[in-house]
Every structure is written in C-alpha cells, then in structure tokens.
C-alpha positions in Angstrom: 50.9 20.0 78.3 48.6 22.9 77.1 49.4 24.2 74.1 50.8 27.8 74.2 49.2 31.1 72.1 51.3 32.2 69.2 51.5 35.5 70.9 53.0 34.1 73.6 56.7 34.4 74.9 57.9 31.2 74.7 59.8 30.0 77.6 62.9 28.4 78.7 63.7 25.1 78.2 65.3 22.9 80.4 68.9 23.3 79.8 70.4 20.1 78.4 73.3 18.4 79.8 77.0 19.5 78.3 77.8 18.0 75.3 74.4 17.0 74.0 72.0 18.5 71.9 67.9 17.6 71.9 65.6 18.1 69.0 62.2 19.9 68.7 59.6 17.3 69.1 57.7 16.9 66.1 59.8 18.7 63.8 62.5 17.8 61.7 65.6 20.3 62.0 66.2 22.3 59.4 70.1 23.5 58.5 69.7 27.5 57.9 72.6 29.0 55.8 74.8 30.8 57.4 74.0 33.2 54.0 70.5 33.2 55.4 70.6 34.0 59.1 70.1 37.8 60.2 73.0 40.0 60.1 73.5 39.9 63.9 76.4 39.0 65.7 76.7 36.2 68.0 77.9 38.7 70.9 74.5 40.8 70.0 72.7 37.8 70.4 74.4 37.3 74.1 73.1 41.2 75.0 69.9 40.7 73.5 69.0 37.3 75.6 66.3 37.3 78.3 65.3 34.9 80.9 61.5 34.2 79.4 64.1 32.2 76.7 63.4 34.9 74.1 65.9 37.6 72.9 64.6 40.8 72.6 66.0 40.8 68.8 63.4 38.1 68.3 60.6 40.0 69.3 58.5 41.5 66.1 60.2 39.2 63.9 59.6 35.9 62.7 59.2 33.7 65.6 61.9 30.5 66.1 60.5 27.7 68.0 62.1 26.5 70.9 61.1 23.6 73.3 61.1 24.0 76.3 64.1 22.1 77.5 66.2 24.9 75.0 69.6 25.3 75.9 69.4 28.8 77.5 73.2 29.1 77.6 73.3 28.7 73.8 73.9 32.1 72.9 76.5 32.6 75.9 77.9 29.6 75.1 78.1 31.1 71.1 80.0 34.4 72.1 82.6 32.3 74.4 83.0 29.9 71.1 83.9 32.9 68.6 80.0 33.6 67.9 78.9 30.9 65.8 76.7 27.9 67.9 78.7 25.1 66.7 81.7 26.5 65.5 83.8 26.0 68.7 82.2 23.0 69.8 83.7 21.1 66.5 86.7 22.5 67.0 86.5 20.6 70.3 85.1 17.4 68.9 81.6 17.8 69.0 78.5 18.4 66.9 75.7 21.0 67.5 72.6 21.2 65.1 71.2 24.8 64.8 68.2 25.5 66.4 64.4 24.3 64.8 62.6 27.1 63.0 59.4 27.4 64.3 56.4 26.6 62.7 54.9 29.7 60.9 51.0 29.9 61.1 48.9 29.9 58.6 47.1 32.8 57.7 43.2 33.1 58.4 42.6 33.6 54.7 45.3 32.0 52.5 48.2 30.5 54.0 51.0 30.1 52.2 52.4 26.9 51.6 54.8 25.7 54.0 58.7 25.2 53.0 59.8 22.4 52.2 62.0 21.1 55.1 65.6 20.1 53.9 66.3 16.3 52.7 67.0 14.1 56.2 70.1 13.3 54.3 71.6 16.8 55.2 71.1 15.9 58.9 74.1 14.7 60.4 73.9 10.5 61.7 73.9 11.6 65.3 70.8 14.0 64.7 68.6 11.4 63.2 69.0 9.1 66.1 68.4 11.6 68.7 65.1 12.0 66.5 64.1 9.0 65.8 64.5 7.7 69.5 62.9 10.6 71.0 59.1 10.2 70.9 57.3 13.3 69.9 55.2 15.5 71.9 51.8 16.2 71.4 51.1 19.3 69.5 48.5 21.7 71.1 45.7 22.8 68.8 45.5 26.8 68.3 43.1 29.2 67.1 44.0 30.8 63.7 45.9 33.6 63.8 46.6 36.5 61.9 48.7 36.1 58.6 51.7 37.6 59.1 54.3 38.4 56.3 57.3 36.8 56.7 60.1 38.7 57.6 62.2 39.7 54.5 65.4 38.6 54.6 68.3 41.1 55.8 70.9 42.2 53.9 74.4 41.7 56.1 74.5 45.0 58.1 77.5 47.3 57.2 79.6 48.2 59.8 78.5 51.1 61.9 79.6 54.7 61.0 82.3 56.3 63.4 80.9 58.9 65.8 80.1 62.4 64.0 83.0 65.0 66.2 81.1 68.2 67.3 81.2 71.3 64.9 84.0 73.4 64.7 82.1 76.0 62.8 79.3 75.8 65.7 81.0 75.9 68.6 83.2 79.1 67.3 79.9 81.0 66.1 78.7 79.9 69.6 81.9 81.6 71.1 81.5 84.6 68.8 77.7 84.9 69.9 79.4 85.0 73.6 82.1 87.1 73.3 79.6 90.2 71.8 77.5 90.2 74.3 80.0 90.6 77.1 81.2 93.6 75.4 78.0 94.7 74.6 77.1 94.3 78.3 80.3 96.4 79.0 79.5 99.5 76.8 76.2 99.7 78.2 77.3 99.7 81.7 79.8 102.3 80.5 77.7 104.2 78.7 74.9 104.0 81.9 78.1 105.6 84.1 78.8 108.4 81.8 75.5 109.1 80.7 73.3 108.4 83.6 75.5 108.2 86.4 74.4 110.7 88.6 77.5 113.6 89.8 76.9 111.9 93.1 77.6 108.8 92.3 80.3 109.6 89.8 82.1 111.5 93.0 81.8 108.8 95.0 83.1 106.5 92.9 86.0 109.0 92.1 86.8 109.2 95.9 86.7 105.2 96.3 89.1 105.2 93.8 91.3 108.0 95.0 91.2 106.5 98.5 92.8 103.1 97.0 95.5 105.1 94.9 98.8 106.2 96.4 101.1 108.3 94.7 105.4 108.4 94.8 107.6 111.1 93.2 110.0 109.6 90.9 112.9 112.3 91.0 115.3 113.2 87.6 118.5 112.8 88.1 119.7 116.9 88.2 122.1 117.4 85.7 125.6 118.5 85.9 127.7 121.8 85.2 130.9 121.5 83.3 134.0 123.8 82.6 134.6 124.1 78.9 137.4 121.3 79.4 134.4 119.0 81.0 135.4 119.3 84.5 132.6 118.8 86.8 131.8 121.9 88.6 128.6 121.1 90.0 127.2 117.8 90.2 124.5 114.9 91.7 125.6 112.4 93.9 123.7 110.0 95.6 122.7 110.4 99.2 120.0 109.6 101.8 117.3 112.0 103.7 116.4 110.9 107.2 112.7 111.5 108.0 110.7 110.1 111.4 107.1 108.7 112.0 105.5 110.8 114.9 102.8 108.3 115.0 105.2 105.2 115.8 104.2 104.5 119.1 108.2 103.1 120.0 109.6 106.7 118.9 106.7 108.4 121.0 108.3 106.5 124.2 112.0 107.6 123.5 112.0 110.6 121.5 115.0 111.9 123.9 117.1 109.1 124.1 116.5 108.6 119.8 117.6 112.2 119.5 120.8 111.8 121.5 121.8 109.0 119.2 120.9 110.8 116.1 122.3 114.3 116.6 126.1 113.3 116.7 125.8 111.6 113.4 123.8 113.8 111.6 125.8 117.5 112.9 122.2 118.6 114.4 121.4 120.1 117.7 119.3 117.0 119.6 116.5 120.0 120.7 116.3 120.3 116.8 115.6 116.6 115.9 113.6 116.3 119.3 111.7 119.0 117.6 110.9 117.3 114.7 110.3 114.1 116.5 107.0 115.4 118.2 103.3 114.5 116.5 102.1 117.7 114.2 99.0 117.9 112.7 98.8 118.9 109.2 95.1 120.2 107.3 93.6 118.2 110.1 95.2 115.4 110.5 98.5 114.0 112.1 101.3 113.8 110.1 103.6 110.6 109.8 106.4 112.0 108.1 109.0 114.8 109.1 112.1 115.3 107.9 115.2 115.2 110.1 118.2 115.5 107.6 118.8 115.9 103.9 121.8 114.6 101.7 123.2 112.7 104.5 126.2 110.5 102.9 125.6 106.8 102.7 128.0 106.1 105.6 126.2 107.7 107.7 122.8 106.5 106.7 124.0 102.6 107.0 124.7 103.7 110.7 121.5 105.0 111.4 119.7 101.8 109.8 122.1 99.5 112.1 120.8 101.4 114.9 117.5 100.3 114.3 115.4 102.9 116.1 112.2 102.8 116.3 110.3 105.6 113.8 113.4 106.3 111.7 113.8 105.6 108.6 116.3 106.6 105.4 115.3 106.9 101.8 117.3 107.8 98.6 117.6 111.0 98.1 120.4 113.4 96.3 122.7 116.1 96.8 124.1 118.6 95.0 128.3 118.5 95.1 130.4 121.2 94.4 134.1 119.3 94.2 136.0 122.8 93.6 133.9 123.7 97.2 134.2 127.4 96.4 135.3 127.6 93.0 132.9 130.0 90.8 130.4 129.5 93.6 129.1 132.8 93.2 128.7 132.4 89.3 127.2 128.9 90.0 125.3 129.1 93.0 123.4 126.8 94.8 120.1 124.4 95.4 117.8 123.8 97.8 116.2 121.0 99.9 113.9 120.0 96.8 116.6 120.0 94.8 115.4 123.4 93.0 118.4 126.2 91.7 118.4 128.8 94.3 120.6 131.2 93.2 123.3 131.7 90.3 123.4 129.6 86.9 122.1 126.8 88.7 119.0 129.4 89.3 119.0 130.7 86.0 118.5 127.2 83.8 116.6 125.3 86.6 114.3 123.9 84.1 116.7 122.5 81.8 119.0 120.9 84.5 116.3 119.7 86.9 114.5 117.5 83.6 110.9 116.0 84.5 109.9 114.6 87.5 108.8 110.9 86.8 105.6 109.6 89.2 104.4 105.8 90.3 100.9 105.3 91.4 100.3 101.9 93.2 96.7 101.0 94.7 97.2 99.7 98.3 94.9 98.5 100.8 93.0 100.4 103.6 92.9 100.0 108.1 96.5 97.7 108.8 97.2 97.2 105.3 97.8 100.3 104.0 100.4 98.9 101.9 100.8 98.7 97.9 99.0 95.2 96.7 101.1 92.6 95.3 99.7 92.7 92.0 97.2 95.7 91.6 97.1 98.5 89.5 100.3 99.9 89.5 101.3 102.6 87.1 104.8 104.2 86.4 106.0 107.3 84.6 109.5 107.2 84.0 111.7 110.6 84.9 113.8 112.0 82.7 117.0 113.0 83.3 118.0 116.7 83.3 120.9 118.2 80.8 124.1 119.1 81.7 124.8 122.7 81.6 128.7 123.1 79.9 130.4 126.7 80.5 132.7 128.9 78.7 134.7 129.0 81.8 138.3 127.2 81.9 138.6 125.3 85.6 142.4 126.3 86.1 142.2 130.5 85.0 139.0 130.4 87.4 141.1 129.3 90.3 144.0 131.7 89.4 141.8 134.5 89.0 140.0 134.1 92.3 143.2 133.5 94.0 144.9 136.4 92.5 141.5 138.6 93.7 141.1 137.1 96.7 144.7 138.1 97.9 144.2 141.7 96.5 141.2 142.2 98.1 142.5 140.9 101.5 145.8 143.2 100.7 143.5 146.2 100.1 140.7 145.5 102.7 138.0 145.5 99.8 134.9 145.4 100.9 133.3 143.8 97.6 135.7 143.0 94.3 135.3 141.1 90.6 137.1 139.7 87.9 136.8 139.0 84.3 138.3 137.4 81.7 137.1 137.8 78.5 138.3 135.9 74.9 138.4 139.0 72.8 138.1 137.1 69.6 134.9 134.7 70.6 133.0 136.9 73.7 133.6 133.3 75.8 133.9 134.5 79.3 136.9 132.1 80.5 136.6 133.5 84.3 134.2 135.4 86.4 135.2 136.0 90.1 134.0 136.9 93.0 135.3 138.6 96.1 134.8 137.4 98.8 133.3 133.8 97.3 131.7 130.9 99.6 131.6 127.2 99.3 128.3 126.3 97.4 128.0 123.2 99.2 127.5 125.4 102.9 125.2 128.3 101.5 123.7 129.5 104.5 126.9 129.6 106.4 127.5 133.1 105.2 125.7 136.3 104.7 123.5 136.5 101.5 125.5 139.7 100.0 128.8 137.7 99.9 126.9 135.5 97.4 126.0 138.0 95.1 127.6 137.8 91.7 129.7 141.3 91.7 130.6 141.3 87.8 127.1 140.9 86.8 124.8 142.1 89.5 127.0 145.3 91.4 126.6 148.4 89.3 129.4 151.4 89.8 130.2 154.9 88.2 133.0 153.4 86.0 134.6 156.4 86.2 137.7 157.4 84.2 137.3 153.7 82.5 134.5 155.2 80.7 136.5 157.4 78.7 137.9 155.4 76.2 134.6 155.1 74.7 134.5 159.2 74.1 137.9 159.0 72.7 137.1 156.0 70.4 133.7 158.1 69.6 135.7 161.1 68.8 137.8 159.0 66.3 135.3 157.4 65.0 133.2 160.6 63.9 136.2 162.6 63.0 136.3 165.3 65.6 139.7 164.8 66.5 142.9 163.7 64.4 145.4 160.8 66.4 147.9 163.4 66.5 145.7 166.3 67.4 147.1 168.6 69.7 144.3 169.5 72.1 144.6 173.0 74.4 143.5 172.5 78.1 143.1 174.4 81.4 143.9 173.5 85.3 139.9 173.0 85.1 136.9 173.5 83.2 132.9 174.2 84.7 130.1 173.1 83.7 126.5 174.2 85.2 127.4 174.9 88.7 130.3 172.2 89.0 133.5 172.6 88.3 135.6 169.5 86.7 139.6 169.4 87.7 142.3 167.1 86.7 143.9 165.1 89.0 147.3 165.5 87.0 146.7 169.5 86.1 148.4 171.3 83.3 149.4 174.9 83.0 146.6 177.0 81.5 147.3 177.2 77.7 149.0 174.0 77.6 148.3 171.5 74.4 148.4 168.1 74.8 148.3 164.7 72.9 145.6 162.4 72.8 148.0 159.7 74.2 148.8 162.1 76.9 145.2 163.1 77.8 144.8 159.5 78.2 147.7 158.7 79.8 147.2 161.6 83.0 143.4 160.5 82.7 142.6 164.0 81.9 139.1 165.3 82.8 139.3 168.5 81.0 140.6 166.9 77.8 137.9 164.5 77.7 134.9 167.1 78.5 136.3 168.8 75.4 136.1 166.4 73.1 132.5 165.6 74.6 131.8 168.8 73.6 132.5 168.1 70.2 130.9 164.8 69.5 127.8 166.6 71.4 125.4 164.8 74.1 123.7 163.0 71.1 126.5 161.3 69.9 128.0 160.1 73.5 124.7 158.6 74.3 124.2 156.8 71.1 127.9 155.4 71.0 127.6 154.6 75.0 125.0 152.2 73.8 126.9 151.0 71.0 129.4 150.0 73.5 127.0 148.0 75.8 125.9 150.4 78.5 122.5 150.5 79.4 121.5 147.3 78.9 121.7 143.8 80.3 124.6 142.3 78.1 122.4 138.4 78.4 125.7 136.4 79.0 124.0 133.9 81.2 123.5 135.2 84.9 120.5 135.4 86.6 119.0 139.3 87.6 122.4 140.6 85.6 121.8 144.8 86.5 121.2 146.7 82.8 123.2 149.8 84.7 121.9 153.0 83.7 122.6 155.9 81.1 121.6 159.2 81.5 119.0 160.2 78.4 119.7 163.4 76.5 116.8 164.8 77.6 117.6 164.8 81.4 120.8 166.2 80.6 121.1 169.4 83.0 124.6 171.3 82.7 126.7 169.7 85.4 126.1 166.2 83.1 128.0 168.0 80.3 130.6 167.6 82.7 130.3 164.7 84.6 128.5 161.8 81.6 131.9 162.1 80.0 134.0 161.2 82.6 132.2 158.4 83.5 129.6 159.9 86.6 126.0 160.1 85.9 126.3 156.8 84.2 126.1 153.4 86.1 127.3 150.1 84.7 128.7 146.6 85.7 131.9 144.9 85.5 130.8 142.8 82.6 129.7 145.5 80.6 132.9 147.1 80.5 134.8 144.5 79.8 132.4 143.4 76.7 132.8 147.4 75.3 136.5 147.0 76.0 136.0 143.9 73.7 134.9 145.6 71.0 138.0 147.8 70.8 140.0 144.8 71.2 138.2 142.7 68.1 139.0 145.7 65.9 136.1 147.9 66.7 133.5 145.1 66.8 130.9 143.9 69.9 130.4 140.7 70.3 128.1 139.6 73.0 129.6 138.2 75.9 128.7 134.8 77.1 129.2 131.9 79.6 127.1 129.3 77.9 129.2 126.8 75.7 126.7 123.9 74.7 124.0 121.5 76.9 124.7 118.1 76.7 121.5 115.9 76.8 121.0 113.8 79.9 119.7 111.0 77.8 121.7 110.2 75.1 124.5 113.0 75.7 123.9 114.8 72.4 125.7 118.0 72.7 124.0 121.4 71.7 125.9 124.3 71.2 125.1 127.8 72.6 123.3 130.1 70.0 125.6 132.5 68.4 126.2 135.5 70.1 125.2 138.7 68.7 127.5 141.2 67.2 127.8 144.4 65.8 130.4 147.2 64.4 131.0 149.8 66.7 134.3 151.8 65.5 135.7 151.0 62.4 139.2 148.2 62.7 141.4 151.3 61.7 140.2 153.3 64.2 140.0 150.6 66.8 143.9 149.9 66.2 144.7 153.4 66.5 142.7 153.8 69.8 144.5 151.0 71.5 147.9 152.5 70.5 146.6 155.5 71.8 145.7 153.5 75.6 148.8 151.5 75.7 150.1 155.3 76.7 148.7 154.2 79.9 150.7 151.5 80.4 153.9 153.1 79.1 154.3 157.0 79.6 155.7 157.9 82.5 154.0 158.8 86.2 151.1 157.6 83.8 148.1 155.7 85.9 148.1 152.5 84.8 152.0 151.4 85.4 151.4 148.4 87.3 149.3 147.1 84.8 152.1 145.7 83.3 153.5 142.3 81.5 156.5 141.6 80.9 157.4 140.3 77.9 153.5 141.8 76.0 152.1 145.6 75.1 149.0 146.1 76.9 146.6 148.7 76.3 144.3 149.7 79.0 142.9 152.6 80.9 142.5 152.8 85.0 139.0 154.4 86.7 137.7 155.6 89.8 134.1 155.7 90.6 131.9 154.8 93.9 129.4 151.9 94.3 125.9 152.2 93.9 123.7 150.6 97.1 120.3 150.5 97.1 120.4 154.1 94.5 122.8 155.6 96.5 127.1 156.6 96.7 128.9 154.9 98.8 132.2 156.9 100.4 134.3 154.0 98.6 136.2 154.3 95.6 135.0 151.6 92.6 138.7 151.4 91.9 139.3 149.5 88.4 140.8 148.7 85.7 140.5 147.3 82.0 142.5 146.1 79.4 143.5 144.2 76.7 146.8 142.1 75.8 148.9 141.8 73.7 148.2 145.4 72.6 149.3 145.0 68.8 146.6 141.8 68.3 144.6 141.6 71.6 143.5 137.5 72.8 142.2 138.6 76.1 140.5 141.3 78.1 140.4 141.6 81.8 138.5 143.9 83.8 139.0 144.5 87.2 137.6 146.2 90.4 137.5 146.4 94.0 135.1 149.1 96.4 137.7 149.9 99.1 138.3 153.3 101.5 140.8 155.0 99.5 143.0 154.4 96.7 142.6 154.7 92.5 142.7 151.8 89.8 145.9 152.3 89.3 147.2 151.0 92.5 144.1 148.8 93.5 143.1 147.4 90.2 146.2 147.7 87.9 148.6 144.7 89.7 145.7 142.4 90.0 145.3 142.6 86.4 148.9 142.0 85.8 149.0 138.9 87.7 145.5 137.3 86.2 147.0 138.2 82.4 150.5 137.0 82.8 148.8 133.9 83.6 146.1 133.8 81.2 148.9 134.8 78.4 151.6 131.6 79.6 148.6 129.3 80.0 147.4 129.5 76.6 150.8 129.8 75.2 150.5 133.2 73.5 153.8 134.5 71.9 155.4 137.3 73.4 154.9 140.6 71.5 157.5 141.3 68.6 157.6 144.8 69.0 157.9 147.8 71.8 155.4 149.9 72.3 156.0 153.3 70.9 157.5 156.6 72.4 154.5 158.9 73.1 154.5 162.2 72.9 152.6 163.5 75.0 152.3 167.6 75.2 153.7 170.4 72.8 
C-alpha cells in the first residue's frame, strides 16, 4: 500500500466489528488526558464528521492518525454514549482505547524531538495483545514536509454567550425617524393645496366634497308659555308631518287610489293631496319631497305607516298646542308650518322661544346608494332648546274676563271689544281679552281682524275717560281747590264748534268738582283746561302714558296719538280736553288710571313675569318696570274720592259700575274707533276704574265699538262683573267705610 502525502485527507477505515477495537500499525497508543483533549464536545464532534474519515474540526489543526480500518461510527457512537468514546462502552462492560495520535513530521530544518510515547504499562492487558499479535504495516516513505508548529493547546471553551435582543433605543429612534416624515409628507401636501392649488382645482375638490355631504335639520324643541301660576298656555307636543316622493315609481301608478286612502285620515280634500302627489320640478330638477300634512297626531301617523303605501312616508315633527283652545289666543297667538311665531307673544319673543336649530352632516354614497355610510364622516351639532316664556297673566281671571266680555259683546252686538286687568300696585297685567277671540290651534279658520289684539293694537278717542287726567292735572298744579265751586253754562264754543253737555245746567249754575265729574261735564272740564293752558294738558297727557307705546310685551302695540301744541287750532281748545283730537289704546288708559290708583305714580305696565331656561330651567325674572311720579299721593287720593262720585251720585254715569260690598272710583267715556285714520259711526263705549276706592288692588278698563249706547250702559256692568271676581278671587276685604255724600252743585 502506497504511502499517502501528509496533505492528504486521510480516509476511512474499515469499520471494525462491535465490540472490538484495532490498533494503529506501527504505533504504540498513547492515552491523551481528558485535561488535554480540545475543548469540543463529543456531539460537535458528531456534526463536524465527514465521510473522507476526517472531521472538518480536524482540518488546519494538528493532524490524528487514523488507519484505515478506523471505526467511522466512533464519534456517533460517542454522542449516543454521553460524548466520551469509552465512557458508555465501560459502563456496558467493555474497553475502548482512544484513538493513536498521528505521527507529527519533522520539520525540513529542525524537527523537534518527538514525545515520548507513554510507558506500555499504562496500556490496558487487552490493548497490548491486540498489538502484539497484530503484525505491523509497512510505513510509506514521504518527502519532508514543512515544519508545522504544533497546535497550542486550548483552553476549555466557555459556554457561549446568550443571543444579544435587538435595541430598544434603535428600533424607537427608527419609529421616530418614521413617524416625522409622514407628517412632514402631510404638511407639504397641505401646504402644496393651499399654496399651490390652483382655484380650479380647489373648487373641484370643494364640489366632490360637497356632493358626498348631506345635510339634516336638527329642530329645538320650541319652548313653552306659562300663566304666572305655571299653567301651560301654549306648548310643544310631539307629532308627525306626512310628506310623498313624486319620483317613487309605485306612487306614480296610483296616485288616485293613495289619495283616497290618505284624505279621510288626514281631514284633506283627495284633489289636494293628489295635487301634491304629482312630479314638480324645482331650480331644475325634480323634486322628491312634498309635504302632504303637518302636526298630524301619532295615531294617525301609525295608520298611515300600516297602510304601507308606496311613496309615503312620516317623520317627527311638532306642533304647537294651545290646551285652553281659545284662552288668551289673541294675546298669545300663533305659529306656523316651520314652527316660527306668527302673530302675538309667540311673534314677539320668537327668538328666545324657538332656541337654535341643531344640524347633522353625514357623507353618503352616490347612483343607488345615496344613503349615509355606515361609518363615514358624520358630524352633529346639538340643538338647543328654546326658553319658556312665563306671563303675568293668572289662567282662571283670563277665562272669567273673556267670558264676562264675550257675553257683553254678544248682549250689545259689539263689533270689536277688550279687557284689562291691571295689579295697581306692581303694573302686572293679570288679564287681557279679546272680543271676539279664536282658537290658536285653528288660525286660519277665521278672519285676520278677529285676531287682532284690541287692548294693545285698536286705538279710539277715549273720550270722557280722558278727563280724569285734566282734573288730576288741575289738582296737581293748583288751579282748582277739591271743593271749588266752578260756574258753568248749557254750552261753551270754541273756534267754530260749539261743546254741550250731555247732562246741561242752567246758565249761571256752580257746580262741584265731584259733580262735574259725576254728569261728565264737557263745559266744566274745557274750563279747567283753560286754566292749566294747552302746555300743561299736553305735558301731563304724556305723564299719564299717552302718546307712546307703553312696551308691556305685545307685538306692533299702537303708540296712539296726541295732538302737539303747535297744531292746536281753536276747536282743539275744545275738544283735546274732552278726550277728541287725541287717540289712545285700551292699555294705555288703564296704565294712566294706574297711576292715580298707586297714589299718583306710573308704573309701566307689563305681561312678562320671568323666562325659564330650556336647559337647566333657571328662572329669569322680567326687568323692572319703569316708574315715575305723576300727581303727588295727596292729590291722587283726593282725585279718586272725587271719581267715586261716578259710581255713587245719583242719575250719575257710571251706576252699574258697581260692587257690592267695595267703593270704586271710576269714570265712563264715549269716543269712536279709529280704522285705517278714519271715525267710525260707532261709539268706543268704555269704562275704567279702580277698586277698592279707599286703597285700590286692581284696575279694569273696559270697552266695546257698538251702534249706539255710552260706557255707562255698555262698559260699566262688564266691569262690575270682571271686578267682583277679581276682588273674591284674591280674597280682598270688603271696604270698611261708605263712600261719602257728594255735593254736587251750590
């Protein structure tokens, strides 16, 4: 056998039988520590094995010589025995020598001595005679080789290092790095669409996006109107509005036969909802919604969705209840379709009982589904609820007064009558009536002038009313004494008109001031104009109201009208006195007999007690009304024991103005009504006054425009009736005392 290079791989042996182990020829086995062998595991030695019978571990080390009949199994066989070559095999019984070293070459120059081989007495028995009887095999001659170190001896390896985890630190700066430049790649493209977006480009994107949005109303709830008790007058409740889709093809195909079914249940004529049935178009294009009813109860609406018609459909929707039906409907008024004050209070503070309107926009998709998108942008803006409105006006005296008026203005044939009641002490208007009145929830039932507010919105010549202000003028500027005996005529002219009494007096006569008042005297009360001078009756007209709008709450209240000194011709000496030439409403004759009553001092009359918040129900009071001294308390006390002559004296005009059981103090008056600037052939028949007498609580002014008749038989029993109520209702003592004995001429 040739011998083999030193460079070459050696290779493998011919496995030896199980059990048995075979020398090197030629060599004598060495024993190798286990101190000395490499730091390599047995199972290393396994991996690192190849079939040319040399690991790959051996290669570029010192080279271990192996014959060729080398167990190749060996270093299987050592990681199946625990790793060690004969560890497991003595455990079993048997013997296994480590493997020969190999030879190492001498180097070309100076080998180095070979090591000594170990003393055959280390060798285990059964080794020698293996060696001894196997013969040896002839050694090949080589050719010098290279002198190779030999390898340094290892140091046992330490166990491996765990595996490094990734950075922390890098992966976050890594994330950090990641996250700017998305936002810097937004803010440039935002900046590009501001900046260099073209107005093209920004329009069409505009439209895209206006295309994909759809818009709802969110309605506020409307708030309420209360009586100064907190009765509802006026109220929300919830209903339903019926509307139709034109463009459903199934209502196009039975728009008759839909309308027959719809028009009993919702009170409309079936050409009217046929009407509204048919295809409209609308800025160009066909509309898919029209209204067929609004505030339709929920009954009713349940009954229309069982019907299941094609094209109809109900939505929420509210409607405005009036639960007293015509109870101060012309003071409250009414709303419309939209839900929007129309006329009256409900009018006048719209704003702050309608609240805001809240809105939802929803994106939704285009063609078939045109419907919002579960999911998309979808954007809501909460309404808020409108305040609640709460009156000076008492629920109970509001019904009695209207029923009281309405029966006197049936009895009398009026065309147009009013009522108020007045708290003399506060200005609080506890009732304002109307004749005739409506039922708010049915406003277009009737015609609009039997809506109208008549108290605040109809002016009249107040007529002989209006002279209680001269008489409390005169007083007050000291023109005339209280018992003053005043000498009058049949009739007295002034300019080209000539002013008689309707209760004349013999020529030379002198009469009282209770007695002036008592017969209504003209002449008397031109005379005592004549005194104060035009001046002085118009500044104290004003200081009594007149002229002006007194701001107690209403909507379009009428200011009246006052004649100016300056347009004073010499008929108006005459006739401003008497109450002609002069134009007021109910309400402001009633707030200047206030001031007589609260001992000589106005106080602005008002309807408004306090708004209640619709979202947390924090209640407001009204501002204070405004107030200011007119005749001084003497005076004022002495004028109304000076009109109770009214009620009192004999054949005077205002008899059936009176209560039993309370003085009252009053006066009647006659004018006409003003339409449209001009005198109608009525009589404005009225009359105000004040109860008790000796320490007023209430004024109530009254009047009615009918054909013939004076205050005093129109006005006067009216007023009885509402006062004897007002009086029991509010338990106010009867009066201690009887009014005086008048006298009233010399």
């Amino acid at each position: 056998m040739s011998p083999r290079a030193d460079d070459e791989t050696p290779r493998r042996g011919t496995s030896p039988r199980r059990g048995s182990s075979r020398d090197l020829p030629g060599e004598e086995p060495e024993e190798t520590p286990r101190d000395n062998r490499r730091g390599r595991s047995s199972i290393g030695e396994a991996r690192a094995y190849t079939p040319r019978g040399r690991t790959v571990a051996e290669r570029g080390r010192t080279p271990r010589e192996s014959g060729r009949n080398a167990d190749p199994f060996r270093p299987a066989l050592q990681v199946l025995d625990g790793g060690e070559g004969g560890q497991r095999s003595r455990a079993r019984g048997r013997t296994t020598e480590p493997p020969p070293q190999r030879e190492q070459p001498k180097p070309r120059e100076q080998a180095k001595p070979r090591e000594q081989a170990k003393p055959r007495e280390q060798l285990k028995p059964r080794a020698k005679a293996r060696e001894q009887e196997k013969p040896r095999e002839r050694v090949r001659t080589r050719e010098p080789e290279r002198p190779r170190k030999k390898a340094p001896e290892r140091r046992r390896p330490v166990p491996a290092e765990p595996p490094k985890l990734a950075s922390s630190t890098r992966r976050l700066r890594l994330g950090t790095v990641l996250a700017l430049s998305l936002f810097v790649t937004i803010g440039v493209r935002l900046v590009v669409l501001q900046v260099a977006t073209s107005p093209a480009e920004a329009a069409s994107l505009l439209e895209l996006r206006e295309n994909r949005l759809s818009s709802v109303k969110l309605p506020a709830p409307r708030g309420s109107i209360l009586d100064r008790n907190g009765n509802v007058l006026a109220h929300s409740v919830e209903a339903r509005y019926v509307y139709a889709d034109p463009e459903n093809a199934g209502l196009r195909r039975s728009i008759p036969a839909t309308a027959a079914k719809l028009a009993p249940l919702l009170g409309v004529p079936q050409s009217e909802l046929a009407a509204n049935m048919q295809r409209k178009q609308v800025l160009g294009q066909w509309t898919k919604f029209r209204y067929l009813d609004r505030g339709v109860d929920l009954g009713v609406a349940e009954q229309i969705d069982a019907l299941n018609l094609d094209g109809i459909y109900t939505h929420p929707d509210e409607r405005r209840d009036v639960p007293g039906g015509d109870l101060a409907s012309n003071l409250i008024g009414f709303t419309g379709e939209e839900g929007r004050g129309l006329e009256g209070l409900e009018a006048r503070y719209d704003n702050l009982l309608h609240g805001t309107d809240g809105k939802r926009v929803f994106e939704v998709g285009t063609g078939k589904l045109n419907k919002p998108i579960p999911g998309g942008f979808q954007q809501d803006v909460e309404a808020r609820p409108g305040n609640s409105l709460q009156l000076t006006i008492d629920q109970d005296l509001q019904f009695q007064v209207q029923r009281v008026l309405d029966s006197a203005g049936k009895k009398k044939n009026a065309r147009v009558g009013g009522a108020v009641v007045l708290d003399a002490r506060t200005g609080e208007v506890l009732a304002q009536a109307s004749y005739p009145f409506y039922n708010a929830a049915k406003p277009n039932s009737v015609d609009p002038i039997e809506r109208v507010d008549m108290p605040s919105a109809v002016v009249t010549d107040p007529g002989s009313s209006h002279k209680a202000f001269i008489f409390g003028a005169a007083l007050q500027e000291g023109v005339v004494k209280p018992d003053e005996l005043i000498p009058i005529s049949p009739a007295i002219k002034k300019g080209d008109t000539t002013f008689e009494d309707t209760h004349p007096q013999e020529k030379g006569s002198r009469m009282t001031l209770p007695g002036l008042l008592a017969f209504s005297s003209n002449v008397g009360t031109i005379l005592l104009a004549d005194r104060l001078g035009k001046e002085k009756v118009y500044e104290y007209q004003q200081k009594f109201g007149l002229g002006k709008a007194t701001g107690e709450g209403m909507p379009a209240e009428a200011e009246g009208d006052l004649l100016e000194t300056a347009d004073w011709s010499g008929s108006s000496y005459g006739s401003v006195p008497i109450g002609h030439s002069v134009s007021a409403t109910l309400i402001q004759m009633a707030a200047g007999y206030g001031a007589i009553a609260n001992d000589g001092v106005y106080i602005q009359p008002h309807l408004i007690k306090a708004t209640i918040s619709g979202e947390d129900g924090a209640e407001t009071p009204a501002p204070t009304p405004s107030t200011h001294r007119v005749l001084d308390a003497d005076v004022a006390k002495e004028l109304r024991l000076i009109m109770e002559s009214v009620t009192t004296v004999e054949h005077a005009t205002g008899l059936a103005a009176q209560v039993p059981g309370y003085r009252v103090a009053g006066k009647t008056g006659t004018g006409k009504l003003l339409v449209n600037g001009q005198y109608t052939s009525n009589n404005a028949s009225s009359f105000v006054g004040m109860a008790p007498a000796e320490n007023p609580r209430y004024v109530i002014a009254v009047s009615m425009d009918v054909s013939s008749g004076g205050g005093g038989d129109v006005a006067a029993p009216a007023f009885s009736e509402m006062m004897s109520y007002v009086l029991r209702q509010n338990h106010v003592p009867p009066s201690g005392t009887k009014a005086p004995d008048f006298k009233i001429k010399e």
